[in-house]
N, C-alpha and C positions, 0 to 999 in steps of 0.2 A: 568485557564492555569496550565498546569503540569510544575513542574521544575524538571529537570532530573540533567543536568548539568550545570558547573559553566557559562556556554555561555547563558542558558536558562536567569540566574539573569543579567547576562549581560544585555541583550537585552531589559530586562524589566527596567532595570536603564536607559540605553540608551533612549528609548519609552518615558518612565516619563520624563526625562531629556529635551528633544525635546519639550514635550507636554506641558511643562510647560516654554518652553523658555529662558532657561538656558544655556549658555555654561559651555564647561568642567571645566574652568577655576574657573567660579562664583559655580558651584557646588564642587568644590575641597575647592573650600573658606568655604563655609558652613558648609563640612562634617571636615574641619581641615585636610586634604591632598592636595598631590599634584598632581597637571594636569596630572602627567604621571599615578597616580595609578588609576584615572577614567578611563583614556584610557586604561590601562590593564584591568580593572575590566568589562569594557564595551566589550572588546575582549574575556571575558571569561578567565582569565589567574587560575586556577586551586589552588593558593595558595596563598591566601590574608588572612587577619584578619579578623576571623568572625565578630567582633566587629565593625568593620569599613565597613562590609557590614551589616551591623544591622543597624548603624546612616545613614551608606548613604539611605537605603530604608525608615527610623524615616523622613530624612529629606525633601524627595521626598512622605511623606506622602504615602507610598506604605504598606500595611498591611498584614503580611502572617497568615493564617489559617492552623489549620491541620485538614483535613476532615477526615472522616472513623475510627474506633476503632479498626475494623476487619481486618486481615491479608488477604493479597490475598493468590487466590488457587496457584498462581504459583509462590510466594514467598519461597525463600529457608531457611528451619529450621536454626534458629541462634544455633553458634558451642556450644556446652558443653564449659562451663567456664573450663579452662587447672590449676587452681588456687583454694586450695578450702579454701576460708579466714576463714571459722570455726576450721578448723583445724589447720592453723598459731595460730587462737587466743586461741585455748587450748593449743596448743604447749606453747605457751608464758606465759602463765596461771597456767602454769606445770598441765595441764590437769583438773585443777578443774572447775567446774560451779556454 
């Protein structure tokens, strides 16, 4: 299964959660939250704590992989860093190495 967005982990929490015979309630016990944030998280709500979608998938025994090494063809070039930290740290250094 692809995960694109926060609805996709939704659903897969949701799924697990089901499959395993849980309510919201007794899964908010486990993960240490509360019933309303599985119901948002299971809605897909766009801004949660990574953290606390980590335990809740640890706890639901749900395992993520990253496949593939290679960029897709129709992936867009990431931007030129706007920042160039070599050059703070000579600046700061008064230019020596």
């Amino acid at each position: 299964m692809h995960l694109r967005t926060p609805k996709d982990i939704g659903l897969i929490i949701r799924d697990r959660r089901r499959a395993r015979s849980l309510s919201q309630q007794r899964l908010a016990d486990l993960v240490g939250v509360s019933r309303q944030w599985i119901v948002d998280i299971e809605h897909g709500k766009p801004r949660v704590e990574l953290v606390l979608v980590l335990r809740t998938l640890q706890v639901l025994d749900v395992r993520l992989a990253v496949l593939g090494s290679e960029p897709r063809e129709d992936a867009a070039p990431l931007p030129e860093a706007a920042i160039d930290i070599d050059a703070i740290i000579d600046r700061a250094r008064g230019g020596q190495r």
